[in-house]
C-alpha positions as CSV (number, residue, x, y, z in Angstrom):
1,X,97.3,109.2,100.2
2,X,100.7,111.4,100.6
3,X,103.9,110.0,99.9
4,X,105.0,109.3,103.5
5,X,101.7,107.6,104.1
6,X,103.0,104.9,101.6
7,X,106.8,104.8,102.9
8,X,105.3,104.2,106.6
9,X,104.9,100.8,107.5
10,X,101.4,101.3,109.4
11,X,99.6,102.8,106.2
12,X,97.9,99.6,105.6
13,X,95.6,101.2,108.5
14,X,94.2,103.9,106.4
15,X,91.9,100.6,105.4
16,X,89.7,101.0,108.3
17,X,89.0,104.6,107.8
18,X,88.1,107.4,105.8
19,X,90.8,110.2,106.0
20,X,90.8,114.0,104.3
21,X,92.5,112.9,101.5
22,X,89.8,110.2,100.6
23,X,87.3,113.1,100.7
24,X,88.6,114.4,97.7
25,X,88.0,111.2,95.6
26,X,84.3,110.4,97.2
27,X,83.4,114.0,96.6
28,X,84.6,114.6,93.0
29,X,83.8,113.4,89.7
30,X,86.7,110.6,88.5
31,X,85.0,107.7,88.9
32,X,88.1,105.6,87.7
33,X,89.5,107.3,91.2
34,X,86.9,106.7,92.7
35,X,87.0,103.3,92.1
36,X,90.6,102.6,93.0
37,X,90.6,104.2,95.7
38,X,87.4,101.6,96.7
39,X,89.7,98.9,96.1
40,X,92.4,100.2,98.4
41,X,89.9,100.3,101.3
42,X,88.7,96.8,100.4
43,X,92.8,95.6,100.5
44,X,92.5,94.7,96.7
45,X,95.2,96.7,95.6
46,X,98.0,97.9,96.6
47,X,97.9,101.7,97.7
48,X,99.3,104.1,94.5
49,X,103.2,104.5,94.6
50,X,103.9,107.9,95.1
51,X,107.4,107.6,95.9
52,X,108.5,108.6,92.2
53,X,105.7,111.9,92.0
54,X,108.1,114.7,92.5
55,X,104.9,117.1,93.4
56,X,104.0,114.8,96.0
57,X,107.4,114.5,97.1
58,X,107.8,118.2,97.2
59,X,104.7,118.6,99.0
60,X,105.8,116.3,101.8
61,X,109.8,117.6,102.0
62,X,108.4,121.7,102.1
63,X,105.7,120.7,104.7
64,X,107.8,121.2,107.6
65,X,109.6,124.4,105.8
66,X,105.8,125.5,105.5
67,X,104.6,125.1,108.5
68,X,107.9,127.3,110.5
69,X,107.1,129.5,107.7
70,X,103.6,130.5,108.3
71,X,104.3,130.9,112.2
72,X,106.8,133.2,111.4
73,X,104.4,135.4,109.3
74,X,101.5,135.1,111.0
75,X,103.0,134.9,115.0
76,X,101.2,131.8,115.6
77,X,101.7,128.7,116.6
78,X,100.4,125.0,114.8
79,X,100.2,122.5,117.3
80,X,99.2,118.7,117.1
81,X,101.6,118.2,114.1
82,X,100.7,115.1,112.2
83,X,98.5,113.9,115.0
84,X,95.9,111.0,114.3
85,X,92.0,112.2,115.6
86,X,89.1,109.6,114.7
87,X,85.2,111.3,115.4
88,X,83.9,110.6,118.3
89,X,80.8,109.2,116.5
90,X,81.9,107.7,113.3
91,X,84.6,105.9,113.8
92,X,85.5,105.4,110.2
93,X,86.1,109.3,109.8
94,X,89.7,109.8,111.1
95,X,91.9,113.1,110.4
96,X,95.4,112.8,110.1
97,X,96.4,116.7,110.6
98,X,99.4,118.2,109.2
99,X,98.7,120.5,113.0
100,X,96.3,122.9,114.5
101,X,96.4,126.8,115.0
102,X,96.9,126.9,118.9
103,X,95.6,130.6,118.9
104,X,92.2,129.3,116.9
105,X,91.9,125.9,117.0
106,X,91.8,126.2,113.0
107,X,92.8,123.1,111.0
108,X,96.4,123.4,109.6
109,X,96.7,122.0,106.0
110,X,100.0,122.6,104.5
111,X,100.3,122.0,100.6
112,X,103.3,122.5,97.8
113,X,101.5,123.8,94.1
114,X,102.9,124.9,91.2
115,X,103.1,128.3,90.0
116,X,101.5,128.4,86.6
117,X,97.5,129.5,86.5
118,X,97.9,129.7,90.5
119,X,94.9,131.5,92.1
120,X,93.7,131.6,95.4
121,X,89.9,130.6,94.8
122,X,91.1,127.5,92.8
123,X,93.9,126.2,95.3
124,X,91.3,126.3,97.6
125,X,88.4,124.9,95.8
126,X,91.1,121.5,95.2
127,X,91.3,121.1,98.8
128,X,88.1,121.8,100.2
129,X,86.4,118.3,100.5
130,X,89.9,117.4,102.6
131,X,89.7,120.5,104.4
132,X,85.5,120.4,105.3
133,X,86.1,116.6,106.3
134,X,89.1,117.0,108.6
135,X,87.1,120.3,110.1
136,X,84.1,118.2,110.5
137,X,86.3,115.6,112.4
138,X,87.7,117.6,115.2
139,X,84.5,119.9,115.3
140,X,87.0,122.9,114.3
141,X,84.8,125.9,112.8
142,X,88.2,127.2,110.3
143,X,91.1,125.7,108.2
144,X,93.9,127.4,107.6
145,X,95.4,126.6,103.6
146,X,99.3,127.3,103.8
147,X,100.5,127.3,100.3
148,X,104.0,127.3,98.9
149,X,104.1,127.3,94.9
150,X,107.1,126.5,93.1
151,X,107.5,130.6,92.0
152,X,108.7,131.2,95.9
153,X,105.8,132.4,96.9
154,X,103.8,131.7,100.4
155,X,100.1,132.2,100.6
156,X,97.6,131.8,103.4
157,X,94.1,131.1,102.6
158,X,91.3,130.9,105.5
159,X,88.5,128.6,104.8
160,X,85.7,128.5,107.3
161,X,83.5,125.4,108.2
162,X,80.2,124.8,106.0
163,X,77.5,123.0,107.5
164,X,75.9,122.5,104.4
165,X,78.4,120.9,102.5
166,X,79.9,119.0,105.7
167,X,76.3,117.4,105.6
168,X,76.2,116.6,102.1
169,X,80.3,115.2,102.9
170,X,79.3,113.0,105.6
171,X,76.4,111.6,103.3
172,X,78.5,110.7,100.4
173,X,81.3,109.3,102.6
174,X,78.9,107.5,104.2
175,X,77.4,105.8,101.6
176,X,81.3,104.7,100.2
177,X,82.2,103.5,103.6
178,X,78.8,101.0,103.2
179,X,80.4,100.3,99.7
180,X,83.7,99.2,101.3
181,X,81.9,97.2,103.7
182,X,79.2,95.1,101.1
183,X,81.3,94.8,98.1
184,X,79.1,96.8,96.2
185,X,81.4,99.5,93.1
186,X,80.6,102.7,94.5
187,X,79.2,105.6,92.2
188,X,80.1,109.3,91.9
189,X,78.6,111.1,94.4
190,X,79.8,114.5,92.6
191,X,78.8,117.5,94.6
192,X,80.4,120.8,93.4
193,X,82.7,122.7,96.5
194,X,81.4,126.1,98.0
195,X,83.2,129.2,96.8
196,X,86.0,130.3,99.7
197,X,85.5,133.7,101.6
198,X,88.5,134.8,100.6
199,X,89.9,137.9,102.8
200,X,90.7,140.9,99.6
201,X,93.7,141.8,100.3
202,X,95.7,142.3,97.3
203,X,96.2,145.5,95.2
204,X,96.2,145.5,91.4
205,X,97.2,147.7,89.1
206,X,95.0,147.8,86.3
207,X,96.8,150.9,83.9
208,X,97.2,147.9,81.1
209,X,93.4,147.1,81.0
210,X,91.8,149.0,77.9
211,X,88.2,148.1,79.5
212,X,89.4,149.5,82.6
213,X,90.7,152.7,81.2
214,X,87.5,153.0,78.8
215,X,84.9,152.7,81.9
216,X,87.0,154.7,84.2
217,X,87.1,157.7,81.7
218,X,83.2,157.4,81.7
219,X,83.3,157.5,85.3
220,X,85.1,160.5,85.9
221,X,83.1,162.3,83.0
222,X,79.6,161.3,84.4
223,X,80.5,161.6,88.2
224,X,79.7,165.2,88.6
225,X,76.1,165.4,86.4
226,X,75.7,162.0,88.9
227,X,76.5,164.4,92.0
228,X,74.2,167.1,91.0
229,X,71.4,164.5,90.4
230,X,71.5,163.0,93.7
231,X,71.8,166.6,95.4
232,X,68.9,167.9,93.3
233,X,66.7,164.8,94.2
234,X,67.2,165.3,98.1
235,X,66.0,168.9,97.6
236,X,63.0,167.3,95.8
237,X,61.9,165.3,98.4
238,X,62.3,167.7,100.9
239,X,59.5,170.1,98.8
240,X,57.1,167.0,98.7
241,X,54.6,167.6,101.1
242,X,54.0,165.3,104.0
243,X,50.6,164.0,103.4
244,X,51.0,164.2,99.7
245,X,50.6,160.1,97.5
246,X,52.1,161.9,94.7
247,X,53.7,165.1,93.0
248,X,53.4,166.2,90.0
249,X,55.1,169.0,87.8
250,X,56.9,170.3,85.0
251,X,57.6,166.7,83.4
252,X,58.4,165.0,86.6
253,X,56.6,162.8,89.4
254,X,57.3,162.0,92.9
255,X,55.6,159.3,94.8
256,X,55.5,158.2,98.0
257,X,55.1,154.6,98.5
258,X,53.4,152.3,101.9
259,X,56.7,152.7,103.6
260,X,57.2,156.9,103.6
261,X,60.0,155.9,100.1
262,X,59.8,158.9,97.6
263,X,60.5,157.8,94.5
264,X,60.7,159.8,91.2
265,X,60.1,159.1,87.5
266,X,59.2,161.6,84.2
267,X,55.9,162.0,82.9
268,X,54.6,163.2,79.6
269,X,52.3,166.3,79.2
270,X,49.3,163.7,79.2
271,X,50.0,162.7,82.7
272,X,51.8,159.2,81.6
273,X,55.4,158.1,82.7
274,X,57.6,157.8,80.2
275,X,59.7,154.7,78.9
């Protein structure tokens, strides 16, 4: 439920369906949410007042400031901008979109976070039930996460459909929607969200990292003894002779396994490999 969902008159309509931001509640692991949020669909309650949540209010004044800016960075267009879609087959799933990539067809989902312990993997880990549910509904294969935090900074985060956990979603949201329907408390379905494939495109500087320095010291030290190795042991195989099982000599062993592999390990004078 987003703050102008409460301040519009028709939002007594998000009764008769399940929408992406319900996904987060049937999916997660609050079961006093859960519960409430029951009650909502059920017309006992009266939907949360968000009017006075400044996040929420930020969230909904940025999204248009959002949305111009990620087709200015990225060239592309978002279409479809807070347009209603119900699935073809369950009626009670119904996206309401914040738009749709018109290059991709990717689900648009603008959000406002704050800055402090901001990552990408966890911004999009929050969102994920909302985003795999509104995918699901318009049978788009990618979401698009456009982020603005309260430090001024944008970020983009692709998110691409998964079949597994849309299954498991449409179980769970099942099962509430019957809950809605009988009476019947719901219980926490609790199903943990699918790491993002996040694209690596930062660049770090890790000069204040002691562990870093330590290791990469090591590195640089070892690296030509490890260049010599792996020279040596290609001159190696080439001496082993072609019908030969195995090699021996001078404290080392070659064999050859099923697959024409030549592997190497050392040997004591007795004939036994070493530990």
């Amino acid at each position: 439920m987003t703050a102008r969902d409460f301040l519009n008159p028709l939002s007594k309509d998000r009764r008769t369906f399940i929408g992406g931001s319900d996904a987060r509640a049937i999916m997660g692991s609050d079961a006093e949410r859960l519960i409430r949020l029951w009650q909502e669909k059920r017309g006992e309650i009266e939907p949360e007042n968000l009017s006075n949540d400044l996040i929420v209010q930020l969230g909904s004044i940025t999204e248009n400031l959002n949305r111009s800016w990620y087709e200015r960075s990225t060239g592309q267009a978002v279409d479809d901008v807070q347009r209603r879609v119900h699935h073809p087959v369950h009626k009670w799933m119904a996206a309401t979109l914040d738009g749709r990539v018109r290059e991709t067809g990717a689900v648009f989902e603008a959000k406002f976070m704050l800055p402090w312990n901001f990552s990408e993997e966890a911004a999009a880990e929050k969102h994920m039930a909302q985003l795999q549910h509104n995918m699901w509904v318009v049978a788009a294969r990618s979401a698009v996460l456009s982020i603005i935090t309260g430090g001024g900074k944008w970020v983009e985060i692709l998110v691409h459909a998964d079949p597994l956990y849309q299954h498991l979603l449409l179980t769970a949201e099942r099962k509430f929607w019957r809950c809605v329907q009988t009476g019947e408390p719901p219980a926490v379905f609790g199903m943990e969200a699918p790491r993002p494939r996040l694209a690596s495109v930062k660049i770090v500087d890790m000069s204040s990292s002691n562990s870093w320095a330590e290791l990469a010291a090591t590195f640089i030290q070892t690296r030509p003894a490890y260049q010599t190795h792996e020279a040596t042991k290609s001159e190696l195989k080439k001496l082993v002779p072609e019908d030969a099982k195995e090699a021996i000599g001078h404290g080392l062993r070659a064999k050859r396994s099923k697959s024409g592999a030549i592997s190497f390990d050392l040997v004591e004078e007795d004939g036994h490999a070493t530990v």
